[in-house]
C-alpha positions in Angstrom: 117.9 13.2 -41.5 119.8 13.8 -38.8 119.5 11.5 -35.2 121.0 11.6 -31.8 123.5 14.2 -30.8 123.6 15.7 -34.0 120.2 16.9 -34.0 120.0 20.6 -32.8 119.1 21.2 -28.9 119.8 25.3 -29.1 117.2 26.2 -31.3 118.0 26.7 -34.9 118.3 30.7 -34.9 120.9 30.6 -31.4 122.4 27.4 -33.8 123.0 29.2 -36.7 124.1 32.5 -34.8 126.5 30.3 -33.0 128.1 28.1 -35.6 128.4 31.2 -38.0 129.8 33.0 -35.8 132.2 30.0 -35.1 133.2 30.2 -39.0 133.7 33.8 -38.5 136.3 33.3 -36.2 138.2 30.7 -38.1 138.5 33.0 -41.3 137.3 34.6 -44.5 137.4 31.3 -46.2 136.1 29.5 -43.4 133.2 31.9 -43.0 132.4 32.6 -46.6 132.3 29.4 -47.6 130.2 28.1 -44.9 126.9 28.7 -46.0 126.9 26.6 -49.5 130.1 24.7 -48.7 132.4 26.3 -51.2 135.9 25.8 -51.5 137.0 29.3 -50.3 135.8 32.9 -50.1 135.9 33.5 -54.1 134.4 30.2 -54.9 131.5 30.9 -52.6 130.8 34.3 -54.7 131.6 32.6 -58.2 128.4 30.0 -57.0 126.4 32.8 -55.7 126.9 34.2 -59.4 125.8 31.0 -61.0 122.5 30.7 -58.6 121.7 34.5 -58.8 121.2 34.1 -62.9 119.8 30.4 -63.0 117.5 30.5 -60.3 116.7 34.2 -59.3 117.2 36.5 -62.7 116.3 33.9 -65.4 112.7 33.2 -63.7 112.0 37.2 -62.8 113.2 38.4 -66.1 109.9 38.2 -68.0 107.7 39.8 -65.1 110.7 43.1 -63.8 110.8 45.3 -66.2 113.4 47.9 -65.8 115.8 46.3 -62.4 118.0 48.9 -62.5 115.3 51.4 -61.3 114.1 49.0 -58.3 114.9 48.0 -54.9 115.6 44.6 -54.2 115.2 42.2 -50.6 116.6 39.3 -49.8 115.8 37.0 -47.3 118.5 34.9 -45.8 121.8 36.7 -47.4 124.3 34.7 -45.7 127.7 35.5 -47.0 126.6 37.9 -49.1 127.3 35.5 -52.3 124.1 35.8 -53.9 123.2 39.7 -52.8 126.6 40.6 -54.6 125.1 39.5 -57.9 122.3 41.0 -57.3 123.4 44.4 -56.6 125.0 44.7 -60.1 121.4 44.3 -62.1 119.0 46.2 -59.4 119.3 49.9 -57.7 119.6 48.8 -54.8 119.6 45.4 -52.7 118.6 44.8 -48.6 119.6 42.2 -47.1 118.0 40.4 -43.9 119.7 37.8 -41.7 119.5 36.4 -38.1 123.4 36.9 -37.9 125.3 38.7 -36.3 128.0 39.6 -39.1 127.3 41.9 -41.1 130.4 44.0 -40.6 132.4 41.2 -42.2 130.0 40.5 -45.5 129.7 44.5 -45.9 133.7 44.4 -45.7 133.8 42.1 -48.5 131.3 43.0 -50.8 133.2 46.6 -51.1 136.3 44.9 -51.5 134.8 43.8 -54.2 133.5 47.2 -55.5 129.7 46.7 -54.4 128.1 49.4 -52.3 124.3 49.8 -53.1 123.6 47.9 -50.1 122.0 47.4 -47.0 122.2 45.0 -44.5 120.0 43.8 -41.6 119.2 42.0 -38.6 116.5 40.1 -38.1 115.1 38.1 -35.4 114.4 35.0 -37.6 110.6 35.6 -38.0 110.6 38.9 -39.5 111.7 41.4 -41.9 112.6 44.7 -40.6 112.2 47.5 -42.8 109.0 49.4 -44.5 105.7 48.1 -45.3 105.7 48.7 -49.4 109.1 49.7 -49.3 110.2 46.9 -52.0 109.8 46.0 -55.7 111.7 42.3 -55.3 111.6 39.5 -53.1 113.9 36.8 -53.2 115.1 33.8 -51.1 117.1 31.0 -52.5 118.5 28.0 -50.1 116.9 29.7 -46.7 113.1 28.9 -46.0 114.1 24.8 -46.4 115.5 25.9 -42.5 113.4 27.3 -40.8 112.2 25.3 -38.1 108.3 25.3 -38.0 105.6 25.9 -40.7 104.4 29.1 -38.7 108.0 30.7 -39.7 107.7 29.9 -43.1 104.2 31.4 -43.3 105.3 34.5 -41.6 107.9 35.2 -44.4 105.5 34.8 -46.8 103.3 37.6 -44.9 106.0 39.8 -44.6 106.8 39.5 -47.9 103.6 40.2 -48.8 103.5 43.6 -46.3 107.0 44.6 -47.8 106.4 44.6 -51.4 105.0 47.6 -53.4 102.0 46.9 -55.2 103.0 45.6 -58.0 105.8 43.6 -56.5 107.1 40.1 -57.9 109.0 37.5 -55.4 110.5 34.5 -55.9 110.4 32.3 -52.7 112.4 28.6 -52.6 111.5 25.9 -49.9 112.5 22.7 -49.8 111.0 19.9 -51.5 109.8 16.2 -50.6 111.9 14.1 -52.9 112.3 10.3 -53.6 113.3 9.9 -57.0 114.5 13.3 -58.7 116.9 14.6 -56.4 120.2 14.8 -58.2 118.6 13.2 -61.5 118.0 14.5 -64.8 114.7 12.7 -65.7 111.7 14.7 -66.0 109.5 12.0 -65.5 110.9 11.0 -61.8 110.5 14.9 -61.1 106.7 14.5 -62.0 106.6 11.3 -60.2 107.9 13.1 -57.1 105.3 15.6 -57.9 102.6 13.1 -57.5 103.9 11.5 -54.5 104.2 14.7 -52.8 100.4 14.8 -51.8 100.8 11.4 -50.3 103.7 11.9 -48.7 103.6 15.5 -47.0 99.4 14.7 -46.5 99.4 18.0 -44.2 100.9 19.9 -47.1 104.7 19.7 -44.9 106.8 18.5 -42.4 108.8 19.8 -39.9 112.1 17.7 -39.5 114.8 17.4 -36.6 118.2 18.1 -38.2 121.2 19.7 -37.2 121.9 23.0 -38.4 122.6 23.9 -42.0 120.6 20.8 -42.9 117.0 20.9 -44.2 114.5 21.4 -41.5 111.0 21.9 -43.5 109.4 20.3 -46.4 106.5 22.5 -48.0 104.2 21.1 -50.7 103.8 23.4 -53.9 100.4 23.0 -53.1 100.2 24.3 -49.2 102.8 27.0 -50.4 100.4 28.2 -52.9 97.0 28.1 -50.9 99.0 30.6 -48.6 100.2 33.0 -51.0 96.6 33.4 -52.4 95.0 33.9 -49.1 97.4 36.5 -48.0 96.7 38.3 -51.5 99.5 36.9 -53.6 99.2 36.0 -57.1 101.0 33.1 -58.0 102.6 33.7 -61.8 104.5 30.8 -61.9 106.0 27.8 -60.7 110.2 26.6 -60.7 112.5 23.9 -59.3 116.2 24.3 -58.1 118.6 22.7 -60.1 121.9 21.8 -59.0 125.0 23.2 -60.5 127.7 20.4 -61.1 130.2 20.0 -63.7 129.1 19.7 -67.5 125.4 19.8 -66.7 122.7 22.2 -64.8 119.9 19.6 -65.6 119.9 17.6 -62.5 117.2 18.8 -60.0 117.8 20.0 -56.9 116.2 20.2 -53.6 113.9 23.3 -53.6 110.3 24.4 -55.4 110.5 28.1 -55.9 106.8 30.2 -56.5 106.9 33.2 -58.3 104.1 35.4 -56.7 103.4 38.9 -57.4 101.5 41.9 -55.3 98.6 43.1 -56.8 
């Protein structure tokens, strides 16, 4: 957690507008690589490739039939990294973000020969196109930021207004963890699990970090009690796993719900 000076004073939406626009400034690499700490521009894109089929395609697959006929959104595209992949299995992909550069990521995603895109602004709370408009929701590494649980729980209405009837999402958030993180043991996973509604007794917690860290810890629990009360059906349940040399079982940070429209 962070303390002191390095805990954020602007806000976390003028925070991340300012330091990303910052890395902007300083460079392709220095901007591409800024929102999952790559190495460079193409190592950025080469993770968003590895997260797009481990934690966005491999759970949807058994409940979108068809991708290439739908419309995809996703919430939080930073870079682009992940949206890239994801605009080679569906139609078409929007994404939303609070920054202010998307210029530079539509640059470089026809660079690299992508173009059914688009890509908007948001102010942080919302998402900005059509009511029923959508047949996928997705959001990997972005709601574990936002600053207070009434943020969180707008996304989850919007994406609930956005999607078609029908409609799947897949929504991560961070995760309290004490034992699993960066392990392999199944067991410590469901330890955490069970310390969860001990430890997050509200069902989350807001923290003060500084930006690009986590802000907001959801239970799987509070996340799910939402989604049905705003008419979501909650079809399954997944946890991030972290992608490090010679093995993709260690688990990572974030729950992810799979919740569809009826």
């Amino acid at each position: 957690m962070a303390m002191g000076k390095d805990i954020e004073k602007r806000g976390h939406i003028t925070g991340f507008r300012e330091e990303i626009g910052k890395a902007a400034v300083e460079g392709r690499d220095s901007f591409f690589s800024w929102f999952n700490t790559a190495a460079n521009a193409d190592a950025a894109f080469v993770k968003g490739s590895w997260d797009f089929s481990c934690h966005i395609a491999g759970p949807l697959a058994p409940f979108v039939r068809n991708p290439e006929r739908k419309t995809a959104l996703e919430i939080g595209y930073g870079g682009g990294r992940i949206l890239a992949s994801a605009c080679r299995s569906f139609n078409k992909v929007v994404g939303v973000d609070i920054h202010g550069q998307n210029d530079v990521v539509a640059d470089e995603l026809k660079k690299r020969g992508i173009s059914n895109f688009r890509l908007v602004h948001t102010d942080g709370k919302s998402i900005p196109v059509e009511s029923g408009s959508v047949d996928v929701v997705y959001s990997f590494i972005v709601l574990q930021h936002v600053e207070k649980i009434d943020v969180f729980e707008r996304y989850f209405e919007e994406t609930h207004r956005v999607l078609k009837a029908g409609g799947v999402a897949i929504l991560y958030f961070g995760r309290r963890t004490v034992h699993s993180l960066g392990r392999e043991s199944r067991g410590l996973y469901l330890i955490d699990r069970i310390l969860e509604a001990a430890l997050l007794r509200g069902g989350y917690i807001e923290l003060p970090s500084a930006v690009n860290d986590v802000n907001l810890l959801v239970s799987c629990s509070y996340a799910k009690r939402l989604s049905r009360r705003l008419g979501l059906t909650v079809l399954g349940q997944v946890v991030s796993r972290k992608n490090v040399p010679d093995c993709i079982n260690f688990y990572g940070g974030q729950h992810g719900l799979i919740l569809k429209k009826e």
